[in-house]
C-alpha positions in Angstrom: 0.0 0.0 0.0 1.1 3.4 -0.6 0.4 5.4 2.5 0.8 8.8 0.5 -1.5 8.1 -2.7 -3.7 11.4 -1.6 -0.8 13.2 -2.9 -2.6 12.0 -6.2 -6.4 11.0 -5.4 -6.8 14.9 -4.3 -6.2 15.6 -8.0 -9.7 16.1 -9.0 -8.6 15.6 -12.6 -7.2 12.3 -11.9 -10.2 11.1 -9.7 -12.8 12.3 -12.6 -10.9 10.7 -15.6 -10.7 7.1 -12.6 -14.4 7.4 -12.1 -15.2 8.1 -16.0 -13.2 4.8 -16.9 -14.0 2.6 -14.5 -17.7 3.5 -14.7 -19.7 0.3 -15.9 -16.5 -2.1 -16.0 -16.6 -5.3 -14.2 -12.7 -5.5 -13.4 -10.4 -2.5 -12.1 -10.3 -0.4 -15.6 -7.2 1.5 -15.1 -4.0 2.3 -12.9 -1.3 4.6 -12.5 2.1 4.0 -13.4 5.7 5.3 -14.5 7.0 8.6 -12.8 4.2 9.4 -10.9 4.3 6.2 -8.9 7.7 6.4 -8.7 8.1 10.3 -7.5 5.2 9.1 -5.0 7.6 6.2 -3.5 10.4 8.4 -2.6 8.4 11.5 -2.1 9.4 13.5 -5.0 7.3 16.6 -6.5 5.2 14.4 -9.1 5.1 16.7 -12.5 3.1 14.4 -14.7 1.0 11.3 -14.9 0.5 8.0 -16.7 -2.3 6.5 -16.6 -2.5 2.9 -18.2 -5.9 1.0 -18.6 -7.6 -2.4 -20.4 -10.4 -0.3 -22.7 -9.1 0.7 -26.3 -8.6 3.7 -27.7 -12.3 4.4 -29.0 -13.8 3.5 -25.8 -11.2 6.0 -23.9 -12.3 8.7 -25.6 -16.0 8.4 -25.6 -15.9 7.8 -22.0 -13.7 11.2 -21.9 -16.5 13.1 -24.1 -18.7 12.2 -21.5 -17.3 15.0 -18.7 -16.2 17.1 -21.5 -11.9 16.7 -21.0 -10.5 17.9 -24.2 -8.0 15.4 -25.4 -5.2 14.9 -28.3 -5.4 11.4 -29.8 -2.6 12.0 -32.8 -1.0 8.9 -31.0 -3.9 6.7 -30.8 -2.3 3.8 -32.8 -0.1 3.2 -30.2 -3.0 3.4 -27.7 -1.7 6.9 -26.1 -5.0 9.6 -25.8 -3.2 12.7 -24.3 -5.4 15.3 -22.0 -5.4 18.3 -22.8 -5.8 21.0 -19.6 -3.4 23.7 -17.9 -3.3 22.3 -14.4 -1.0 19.3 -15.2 0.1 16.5 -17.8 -1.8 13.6 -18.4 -1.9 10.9 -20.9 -4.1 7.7 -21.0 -2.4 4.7 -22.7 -4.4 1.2 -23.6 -2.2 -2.3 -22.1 -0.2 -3.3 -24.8 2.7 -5.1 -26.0 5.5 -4.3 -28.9 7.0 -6.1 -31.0 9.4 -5.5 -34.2 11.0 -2.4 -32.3 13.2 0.0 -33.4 13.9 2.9 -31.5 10.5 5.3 -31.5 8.7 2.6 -34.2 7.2 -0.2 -32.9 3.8 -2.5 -33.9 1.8 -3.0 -31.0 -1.4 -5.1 -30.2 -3.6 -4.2 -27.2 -3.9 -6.5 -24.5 -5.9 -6.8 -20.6 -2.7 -8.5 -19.5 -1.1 -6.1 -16.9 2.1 -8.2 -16.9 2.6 -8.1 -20.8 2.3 -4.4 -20.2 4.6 -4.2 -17.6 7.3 -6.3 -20.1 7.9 -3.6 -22.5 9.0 -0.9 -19.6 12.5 -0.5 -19.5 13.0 -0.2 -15.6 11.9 -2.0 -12.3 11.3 1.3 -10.5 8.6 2.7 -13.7 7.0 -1.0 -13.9 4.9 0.3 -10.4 1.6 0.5 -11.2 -1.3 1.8 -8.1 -5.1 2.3 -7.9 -6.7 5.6 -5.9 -6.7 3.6 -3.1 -2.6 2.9 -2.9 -2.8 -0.4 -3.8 0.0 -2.0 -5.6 0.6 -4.2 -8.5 4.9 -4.4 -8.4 5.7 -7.4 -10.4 9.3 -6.8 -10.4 10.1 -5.1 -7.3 10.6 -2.0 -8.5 9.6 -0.4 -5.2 12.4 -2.1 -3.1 14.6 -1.4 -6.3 13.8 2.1 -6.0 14.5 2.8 -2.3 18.0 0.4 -2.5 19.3 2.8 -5.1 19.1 0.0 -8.0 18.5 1.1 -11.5 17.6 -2.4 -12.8 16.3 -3.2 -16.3 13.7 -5.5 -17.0 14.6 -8.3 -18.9 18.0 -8.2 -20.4 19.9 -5.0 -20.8 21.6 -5.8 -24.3 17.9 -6.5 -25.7 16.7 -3.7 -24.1 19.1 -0.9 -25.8 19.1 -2.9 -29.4 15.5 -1.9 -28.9 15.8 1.4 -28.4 18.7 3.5 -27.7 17.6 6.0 -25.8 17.1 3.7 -23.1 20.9 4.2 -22.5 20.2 7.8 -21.7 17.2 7.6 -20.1 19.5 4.8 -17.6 22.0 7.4 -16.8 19.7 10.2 -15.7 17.4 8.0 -13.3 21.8 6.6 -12.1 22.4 10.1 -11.2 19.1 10.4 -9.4 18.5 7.8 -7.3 21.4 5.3 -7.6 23.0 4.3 -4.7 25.8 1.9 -6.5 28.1 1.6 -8.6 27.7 1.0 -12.4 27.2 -2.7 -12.9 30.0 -4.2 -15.7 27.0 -5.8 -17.5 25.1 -2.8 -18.3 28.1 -0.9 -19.5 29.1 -4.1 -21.8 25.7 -3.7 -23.0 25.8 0.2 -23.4 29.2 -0.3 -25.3 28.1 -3.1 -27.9 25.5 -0.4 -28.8 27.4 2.8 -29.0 26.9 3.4 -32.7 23.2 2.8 -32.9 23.1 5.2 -30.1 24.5 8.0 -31.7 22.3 7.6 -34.5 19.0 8.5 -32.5 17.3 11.4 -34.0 18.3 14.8 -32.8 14.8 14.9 -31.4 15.1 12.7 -29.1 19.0 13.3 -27.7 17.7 16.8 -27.1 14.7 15.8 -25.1 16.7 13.4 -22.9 19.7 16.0 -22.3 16.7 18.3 -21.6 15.2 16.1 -19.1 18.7 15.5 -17.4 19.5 19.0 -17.1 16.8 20.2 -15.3 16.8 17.3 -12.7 20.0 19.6 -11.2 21.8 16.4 -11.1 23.6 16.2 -14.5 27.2 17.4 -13.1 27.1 13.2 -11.8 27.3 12.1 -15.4 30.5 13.6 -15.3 32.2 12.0 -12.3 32.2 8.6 -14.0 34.9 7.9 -16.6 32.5 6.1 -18.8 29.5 8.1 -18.5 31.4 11.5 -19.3 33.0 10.1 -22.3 29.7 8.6 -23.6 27.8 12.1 -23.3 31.2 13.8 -25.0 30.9 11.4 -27.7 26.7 12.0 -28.2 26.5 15.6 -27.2 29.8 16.9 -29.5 30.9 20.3 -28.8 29.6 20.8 -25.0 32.6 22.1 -22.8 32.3 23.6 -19.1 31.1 20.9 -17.2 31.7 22.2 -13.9 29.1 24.9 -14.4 26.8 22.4 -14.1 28.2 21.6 -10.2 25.7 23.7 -8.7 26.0 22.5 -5.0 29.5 22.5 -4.9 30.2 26.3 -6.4 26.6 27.2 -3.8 24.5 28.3 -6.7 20.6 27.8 -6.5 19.0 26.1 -9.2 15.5 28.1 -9.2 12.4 25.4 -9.9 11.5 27.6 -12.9 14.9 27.7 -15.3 14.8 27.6 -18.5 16.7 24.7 -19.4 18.1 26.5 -22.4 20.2 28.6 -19.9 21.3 25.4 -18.8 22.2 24.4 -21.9 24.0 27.3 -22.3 26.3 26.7 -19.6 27.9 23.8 -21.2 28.3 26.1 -24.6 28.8 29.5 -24.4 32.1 31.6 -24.0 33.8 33.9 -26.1 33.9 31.8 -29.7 30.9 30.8 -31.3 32.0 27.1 -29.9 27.5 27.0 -29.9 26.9 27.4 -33.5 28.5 23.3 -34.4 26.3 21.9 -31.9 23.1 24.4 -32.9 23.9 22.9 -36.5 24.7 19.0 -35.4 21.2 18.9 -33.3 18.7 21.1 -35.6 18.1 23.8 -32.6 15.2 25.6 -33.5 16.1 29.4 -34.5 14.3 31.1 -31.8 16.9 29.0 -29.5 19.4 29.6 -31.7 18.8 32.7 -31.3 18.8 33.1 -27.5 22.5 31.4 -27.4 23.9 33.8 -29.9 22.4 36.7 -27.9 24.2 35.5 -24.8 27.5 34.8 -26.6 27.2 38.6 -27.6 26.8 39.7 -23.9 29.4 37.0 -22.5 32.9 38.6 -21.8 36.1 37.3 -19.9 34.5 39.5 -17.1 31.1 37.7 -16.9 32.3 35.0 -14.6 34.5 37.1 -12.6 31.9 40.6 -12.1 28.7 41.5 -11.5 26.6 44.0 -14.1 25.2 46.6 -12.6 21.4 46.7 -13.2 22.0 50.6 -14.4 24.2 48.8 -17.1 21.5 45.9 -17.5 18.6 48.4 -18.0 20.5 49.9 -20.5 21.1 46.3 -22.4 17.6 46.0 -22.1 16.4 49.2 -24.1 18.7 48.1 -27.1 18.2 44.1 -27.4 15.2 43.3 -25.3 14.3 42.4 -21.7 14.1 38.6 -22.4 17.7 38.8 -23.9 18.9 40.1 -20.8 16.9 38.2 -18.4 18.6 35.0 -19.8 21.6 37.0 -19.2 21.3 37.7 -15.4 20.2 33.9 -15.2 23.6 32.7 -17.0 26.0 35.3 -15.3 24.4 34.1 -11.6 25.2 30.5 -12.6 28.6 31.0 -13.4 29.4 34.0 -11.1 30.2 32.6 -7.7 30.8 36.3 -6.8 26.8 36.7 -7.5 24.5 36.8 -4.6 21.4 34.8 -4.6 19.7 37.6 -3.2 21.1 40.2 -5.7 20.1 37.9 -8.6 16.5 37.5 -7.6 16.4 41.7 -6.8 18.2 42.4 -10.6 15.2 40.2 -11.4 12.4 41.8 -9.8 13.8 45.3 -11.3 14.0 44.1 -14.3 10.5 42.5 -15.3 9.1 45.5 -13.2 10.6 48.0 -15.5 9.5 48.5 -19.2 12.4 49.9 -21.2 12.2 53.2 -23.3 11.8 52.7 -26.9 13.9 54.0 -29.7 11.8 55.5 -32.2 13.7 58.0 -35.1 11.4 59.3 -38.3 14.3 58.5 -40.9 12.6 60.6 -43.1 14.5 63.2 -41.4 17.9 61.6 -43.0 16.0 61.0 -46.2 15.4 64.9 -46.1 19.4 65.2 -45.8 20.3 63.2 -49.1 20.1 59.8 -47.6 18.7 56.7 -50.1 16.8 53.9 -48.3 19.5 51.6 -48.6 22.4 50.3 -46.0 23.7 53.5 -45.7 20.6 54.4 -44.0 20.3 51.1 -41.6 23.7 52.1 -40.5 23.2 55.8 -40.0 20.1 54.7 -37.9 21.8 52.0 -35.8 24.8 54.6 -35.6 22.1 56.7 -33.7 20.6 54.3 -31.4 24.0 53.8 -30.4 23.8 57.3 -29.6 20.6 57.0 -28.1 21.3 54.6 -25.4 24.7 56.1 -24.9 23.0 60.0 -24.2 20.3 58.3 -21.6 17.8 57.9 -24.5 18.2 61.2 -26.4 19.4 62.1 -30.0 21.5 65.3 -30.0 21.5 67.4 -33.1 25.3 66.6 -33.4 24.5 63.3 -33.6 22.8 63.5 -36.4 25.4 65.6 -37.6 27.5 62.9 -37.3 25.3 60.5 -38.7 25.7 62.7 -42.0 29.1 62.7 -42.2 29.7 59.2 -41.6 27.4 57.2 -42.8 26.1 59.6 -46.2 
């Protein structure tokens, strides 16, 4: 029994989508399983939930139509009906088991057999699987697993990764979370026979997992093990600065709400455009891409060793945008040991309190001095924003002065 299980029955999303499919069934319709279970055994915050039951797709979602939860059923070949609502993640999968595997693509046929289902999981401690009440179906001891500190595959490890190699990262980021032992020889004979096929997993998916790893605050462990550090060098080519990521041991707090493409940036960014290979190797979207340049731009030899002033920060602000240099003031605190906690969280506070002046300049002005509308003019009008910002948000007429002589 699990003691705690109110931590989930007082979800009154969870309890309606229990009630709607076990409504009319003559055998226990649906359980939870996977992270929630396991955050719930060792008390973790629980950030999304699984919910597995016996009724097929069809008959998920007309019993979901019936108290009117929106859901997203792209999936539903697979027998995964996702909910759709702002207060947390759910997503509704039919027993089944795979066959012909590889990687994401797999055949499935729906089954009631709970163990079958439990088969295809890839560790002990997500095989859990509970009712509303708290009561347990553990068929391979993934709860004493999970409190010994014992990442343990189901079935053998080898077969497990030929499957699907993301399984290999997806091992090493519940290690660094809850393992309590060393590596055992066999998994990393298994993780090493596969290597190649690992590597080849779409960019996708490495992304996701490194996502997933950095914003447990744990991912500095990969890097204390010989083995585990070289396999991330050799999947994640071109991240550098690992000990940024030692977040306890430099006394920096790693706020619930980070954007994990700060964290991201910590491995990356310095003075080169080191970011741009690995942008380009894993297909970062542009809008990311975009967000690393803009902190490479801002990064000095000084940002690890001072503080900006938020006079100097406000000022940023005004010429590249507030979001630019909030991601700033989140880097600089994670690499600045010099940075106060409370300093950060205050440059914070001033900074999404105040809206920044806008430069606005009629270049018809210049186009009334002999100016064409071509780069000339782009130039003479950054030239003057420059200006701007550098005369507290004014244009003096001997800027534009200036402006002619140079730029004309």
């Amino acid at each position: 029994m699990l003691s705690n299980i109110d931590k989930i029955s007082s979800n009154k999303i969870i309890k309606d989508i229990f009630n709607i499919l076990n409504d009319g069934e003559e055998e226990t319709a649906c359980l939870l399983v996977g992270g929630c279970i396991r955050n719930l055994v060792i008390e973790k915050e629980i950030d999304d939930y699984d919910i597995v039951t016996i009724l097929l797709p069809e008959k998920i979602k007309e019993k979901l139509n019936k108290i009117n939860l929106s859901f997203d059923d792209t999936f539903e070949k697979y027998g995964s009906i996702k909910i759709l609502t702002k207060e947390c993640s759910v997503e509704i999968n039919t027993l089944r088991k795979d066959y012909n595997q590889d990687g994401r693509h797999t055949d499935v046929f729906f089954t009631n057999d709970w163990k079958q289902d439990a088969l295809r999981r890839d560790f002990s401690m997500n095989a859990i699987y509970s009712d509303l009440e708290g009561r347990v179906y553990d068929p391979f001891n993934g709860i004493d697993d999970l409190k010994n500190g014992k990442i343990v595959f189901i079935g053998d490890p080898l077969k497990k990764i030929e499957e699907d190699g993301l399984r290999v990262l997806r091992y090493f980021r519940f290690f660094v979370q809850f393992s309590k032992h060393d590596h055992e020889e066999y998994v990393l004979n298994a993780i090493t026979k596969n290597i190649e096929k690992i590597k080849l997993l779409s960019s996708e998916r490495l992304i996701g997992e490194l996502k997933k790893i950095l914003l447990s605050g744990e991912a500095y462990k990969i890097f204390d093990n010989d083995f585990s550090k070289n396999f991330y060098l050799s999947v994640y080519k071109g991240i550098k600065y690992l000990n940024r990521l030692e977040f306890k041991k430099r006394k920096r707090i790693l706020r619930k709400d980070i954007d994990w493409v700060i964290l991201l940036s910590l491995l990356l960014i310095d003075q080169t455009k080191n970011f741009e290979r690995f942008v380009k190797d894993f297909n970062i979207s542009n809008e990311i891409k975009n967000r690393l340049g803009s902190l490479q731009k801002q990064f000095t030899f000084k940002t690890s060793d001072t503080v900006d002033k938020i006079e100097v920060l406000l000022k940023r602000s005004a010429s590249i945008g507030p979001s630019a240099v909030r991601d700033f003031i989140d880097f600089q605190y994670l690499v600045n040991e010099k940075y106060s906690y409370d300093l950060y969280l205050e440059n914070i506070a001033i900074l999404n309190k105040t809206t920044p002046p806008k430069f606005e300049f009629d270049s018809q002005l210049l186009i009334s001095k002999g100016f064409k509308e071509n780069k000339s003019l782009g130039d003479a009008i950054s030239f003057l924003k420059h200006r701007w910002l550098s005369n507290n948000y004014k244009i003096l007429d001997k800027d534009i002065e200036d402006a002619v002589k140079l730029f004309k």
